[in-house]
C-alpha positions as a Markdown table, in Angstrom:
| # | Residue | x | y | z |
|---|---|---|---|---|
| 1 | Unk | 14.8 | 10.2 | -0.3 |
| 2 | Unk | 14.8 | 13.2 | 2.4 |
| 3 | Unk | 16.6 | 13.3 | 5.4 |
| 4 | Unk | 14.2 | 12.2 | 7.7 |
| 5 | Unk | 13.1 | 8.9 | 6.2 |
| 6 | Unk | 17.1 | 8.1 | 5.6 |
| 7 | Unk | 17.6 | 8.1 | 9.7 |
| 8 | Unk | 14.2 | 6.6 | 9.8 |
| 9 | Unk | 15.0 | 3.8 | 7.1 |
| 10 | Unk | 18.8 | 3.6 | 8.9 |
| 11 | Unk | 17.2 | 3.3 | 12.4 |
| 12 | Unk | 14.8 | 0.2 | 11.6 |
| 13 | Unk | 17.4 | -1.6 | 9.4 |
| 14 | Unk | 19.7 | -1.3 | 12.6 |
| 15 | Unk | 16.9 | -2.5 | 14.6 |
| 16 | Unk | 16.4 | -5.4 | 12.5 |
| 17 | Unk | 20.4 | -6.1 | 11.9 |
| 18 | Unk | 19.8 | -9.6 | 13.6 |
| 19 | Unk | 16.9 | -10.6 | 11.2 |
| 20 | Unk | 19.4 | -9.2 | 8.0 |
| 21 | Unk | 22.5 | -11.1 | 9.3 |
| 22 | Unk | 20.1 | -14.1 | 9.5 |
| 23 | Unk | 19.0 | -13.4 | 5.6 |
| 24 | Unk | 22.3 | -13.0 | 4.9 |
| 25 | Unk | 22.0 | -9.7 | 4.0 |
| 26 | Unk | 24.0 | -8.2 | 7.1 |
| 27 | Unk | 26.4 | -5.7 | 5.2 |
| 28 | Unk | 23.4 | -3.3 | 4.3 |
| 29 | Unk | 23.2 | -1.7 | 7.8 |
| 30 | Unk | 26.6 | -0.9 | 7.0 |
| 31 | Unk | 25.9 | 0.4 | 3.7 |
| 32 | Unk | 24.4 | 3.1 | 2.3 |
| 33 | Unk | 21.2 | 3.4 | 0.1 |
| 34 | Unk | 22.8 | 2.5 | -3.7 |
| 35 | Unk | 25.9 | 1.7 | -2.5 |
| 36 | Unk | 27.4 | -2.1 | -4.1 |
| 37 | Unk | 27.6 | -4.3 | -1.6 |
| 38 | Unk | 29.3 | -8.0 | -0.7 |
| 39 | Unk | 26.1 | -9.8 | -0.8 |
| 40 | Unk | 26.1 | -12.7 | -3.3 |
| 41 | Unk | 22.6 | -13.1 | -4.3 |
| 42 | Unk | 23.1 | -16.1 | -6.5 |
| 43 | Unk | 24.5 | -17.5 | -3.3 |
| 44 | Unk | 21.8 | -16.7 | -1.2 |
| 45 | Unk | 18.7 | -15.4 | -3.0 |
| 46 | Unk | 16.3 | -13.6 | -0.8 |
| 47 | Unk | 12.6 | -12.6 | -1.5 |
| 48 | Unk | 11.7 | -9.6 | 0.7 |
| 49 | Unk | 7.6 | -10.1 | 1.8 |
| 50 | Unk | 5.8 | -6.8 | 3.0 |
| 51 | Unk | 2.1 | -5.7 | 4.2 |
| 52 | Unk | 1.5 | -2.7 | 1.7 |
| 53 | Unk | -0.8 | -1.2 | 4.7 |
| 54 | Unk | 2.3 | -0.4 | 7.1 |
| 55 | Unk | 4.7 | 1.9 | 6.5 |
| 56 | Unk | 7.6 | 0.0 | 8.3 |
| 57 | Unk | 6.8 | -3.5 | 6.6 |
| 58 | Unk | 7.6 | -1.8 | 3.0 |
| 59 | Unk | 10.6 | 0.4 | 4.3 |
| 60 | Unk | 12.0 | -3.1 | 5.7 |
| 61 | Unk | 11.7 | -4.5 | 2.1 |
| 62 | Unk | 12.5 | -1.6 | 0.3 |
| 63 | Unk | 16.2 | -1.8 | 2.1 |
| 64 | Unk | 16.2 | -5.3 | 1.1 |
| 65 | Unk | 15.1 | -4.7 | -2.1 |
| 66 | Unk | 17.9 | -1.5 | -2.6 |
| 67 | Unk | 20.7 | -4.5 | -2.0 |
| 68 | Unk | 19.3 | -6.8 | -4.4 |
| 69 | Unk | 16.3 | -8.9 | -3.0 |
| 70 | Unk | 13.7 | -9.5 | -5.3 |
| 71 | Unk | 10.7 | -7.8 | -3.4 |
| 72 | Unk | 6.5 | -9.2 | -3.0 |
| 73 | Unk | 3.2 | -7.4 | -1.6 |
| 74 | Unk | 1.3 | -9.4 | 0.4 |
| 75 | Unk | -1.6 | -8.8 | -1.2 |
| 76 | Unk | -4.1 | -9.2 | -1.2 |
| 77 | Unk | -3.3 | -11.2 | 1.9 |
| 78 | Unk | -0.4 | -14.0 | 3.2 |
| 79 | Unk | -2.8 | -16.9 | 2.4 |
| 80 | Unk | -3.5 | -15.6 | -1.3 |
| 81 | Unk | 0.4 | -14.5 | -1.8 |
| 82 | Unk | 1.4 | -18.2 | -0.8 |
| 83 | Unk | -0.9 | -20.0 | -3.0 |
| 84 | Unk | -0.6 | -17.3 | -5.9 |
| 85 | Unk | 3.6 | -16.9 | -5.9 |
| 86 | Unk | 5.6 | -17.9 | -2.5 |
| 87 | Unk | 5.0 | -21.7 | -2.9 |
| 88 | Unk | 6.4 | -21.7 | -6.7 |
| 89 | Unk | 9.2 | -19.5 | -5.7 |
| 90 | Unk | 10.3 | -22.0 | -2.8 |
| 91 | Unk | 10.1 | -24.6 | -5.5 |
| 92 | Unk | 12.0 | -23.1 | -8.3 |
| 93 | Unk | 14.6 | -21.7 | -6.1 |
| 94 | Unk | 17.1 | -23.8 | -4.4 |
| 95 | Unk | 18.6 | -22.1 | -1.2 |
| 96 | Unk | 15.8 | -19.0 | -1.2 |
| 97 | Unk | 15.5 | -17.3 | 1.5 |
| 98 | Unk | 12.2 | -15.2 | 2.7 |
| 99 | Unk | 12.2 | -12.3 | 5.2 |
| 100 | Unk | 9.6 | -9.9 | 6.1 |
| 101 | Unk | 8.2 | -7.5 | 8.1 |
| 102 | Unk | 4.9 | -8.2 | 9.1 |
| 103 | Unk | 2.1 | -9.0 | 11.5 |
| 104 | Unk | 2.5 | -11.6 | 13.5 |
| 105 | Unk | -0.9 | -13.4 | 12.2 |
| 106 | Unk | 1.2 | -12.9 | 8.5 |
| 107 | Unk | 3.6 | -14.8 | 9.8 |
| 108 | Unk | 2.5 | -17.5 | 11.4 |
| 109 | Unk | 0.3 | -18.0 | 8.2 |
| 110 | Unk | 3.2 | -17.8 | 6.0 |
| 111 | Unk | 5.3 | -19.8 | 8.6 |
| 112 | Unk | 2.9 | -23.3 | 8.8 |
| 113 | Unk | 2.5 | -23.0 | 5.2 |
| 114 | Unk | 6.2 | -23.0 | 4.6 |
| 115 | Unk | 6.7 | -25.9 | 6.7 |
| 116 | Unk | 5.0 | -28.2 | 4.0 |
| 117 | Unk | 7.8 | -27.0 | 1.5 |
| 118 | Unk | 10.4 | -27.7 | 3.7 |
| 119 | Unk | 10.9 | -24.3 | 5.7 |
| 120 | Unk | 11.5 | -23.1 | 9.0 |
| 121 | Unk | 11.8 | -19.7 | 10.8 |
| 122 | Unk | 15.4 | -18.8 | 11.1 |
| 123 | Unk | 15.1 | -15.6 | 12.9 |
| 124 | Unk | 12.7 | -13.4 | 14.2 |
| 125 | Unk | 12.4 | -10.4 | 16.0 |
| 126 | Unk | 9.8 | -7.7 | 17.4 |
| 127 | Unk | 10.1 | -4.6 | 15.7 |
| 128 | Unk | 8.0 | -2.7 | 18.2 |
| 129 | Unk | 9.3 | -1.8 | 21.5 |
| 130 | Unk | 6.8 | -1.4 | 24.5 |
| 131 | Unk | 7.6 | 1.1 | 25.7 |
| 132 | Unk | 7.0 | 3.7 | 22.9 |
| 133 | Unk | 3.7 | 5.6 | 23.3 |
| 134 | Unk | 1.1 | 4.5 | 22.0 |
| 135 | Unk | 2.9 | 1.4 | 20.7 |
| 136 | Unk | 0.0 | -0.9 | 21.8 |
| 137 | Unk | -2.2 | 1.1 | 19.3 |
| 138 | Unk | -0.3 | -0.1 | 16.7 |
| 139 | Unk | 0.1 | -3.2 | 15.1 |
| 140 | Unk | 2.6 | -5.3 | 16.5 |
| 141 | Unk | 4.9 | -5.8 | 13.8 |
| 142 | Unk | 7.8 | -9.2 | 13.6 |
| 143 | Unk | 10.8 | -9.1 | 11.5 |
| 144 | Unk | 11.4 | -12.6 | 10.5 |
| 145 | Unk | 13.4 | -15.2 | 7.7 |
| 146 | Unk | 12.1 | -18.3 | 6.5 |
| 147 | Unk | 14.7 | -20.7 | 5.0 |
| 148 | Unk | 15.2 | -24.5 | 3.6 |
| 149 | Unk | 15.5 | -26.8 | 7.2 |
| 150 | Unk | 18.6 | -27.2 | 5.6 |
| 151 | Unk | 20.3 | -24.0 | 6.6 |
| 152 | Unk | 18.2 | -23.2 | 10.1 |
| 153 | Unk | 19.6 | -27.2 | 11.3 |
């Protein structure tokens, strides 16, 4: 990893820091890439979701992913990754916890089909600021966790 996409990588975990602490994963923006952290994942697994097609999206689970989340494409879409792996994951994995950075339209997908399993959003956050240039040219990307009702109650 180069220089750049360390402060890049550092700059959207730090962005996102409410979505990690919500995933339980809140030590890695004070970590560093490799570095053993506190996070318990047989306490709290996590399953980090991304959109191959955007950059950001696999950065976001890449972080996750470097601190011990078990990490899934969407591909080759939300509906398909559901049906195909999330839903039996949810099942077979008592406390799991899934966060993602994605399109909104990805989440809200993933979102009302995770509310037949017994999920709800537990934080969420817009990645993209307005006020960049250009940033309505880009996807609008949402950094989000789905867990059990459970925990978001």
């Amino acid at each position: 990893m180069n220089r750049r996409q360390l402060l890049l990588r550092g700059a959207l975990v730090a962005a996102m820091a409410p979505v990690l602490r919500a995933a339980g994963a809140g030590e890695i923006a004070l970590s560093t890439p490799g570095a053993a952290t506190g996070v318990n994942p047989a306490a709290a697994p996590l399953l980090a979701v991304h959109d191959p097609a955007y950059r950001r999206s696999r950065e976001f689970a890449t972080a996750l992913h470097d601190h011990g989340a078990r990490m899934l494409a969407l591909e080759p879409d939300a509906l398909a990754a559901w049906h195909h792996t999330l839903r039996a994951a949810c099942a077979a994995t008592p406390g799991l916890r899934i966060a993602g950075l994605t399109t909104r339209t990805d989440f809200l997908v993933l979102s009302d089909l995770a509310r037949a399993a017994g999920f709800a959003p537990l934080a969420t956050r817009d990645a993209d600021a307005a006020s960049i240039a250009g940033a309505r040219h880009r996807a609008t990307l949402l950094g989000w966790v789905l867990a059990p009702r459970a925990a978001v109650a």
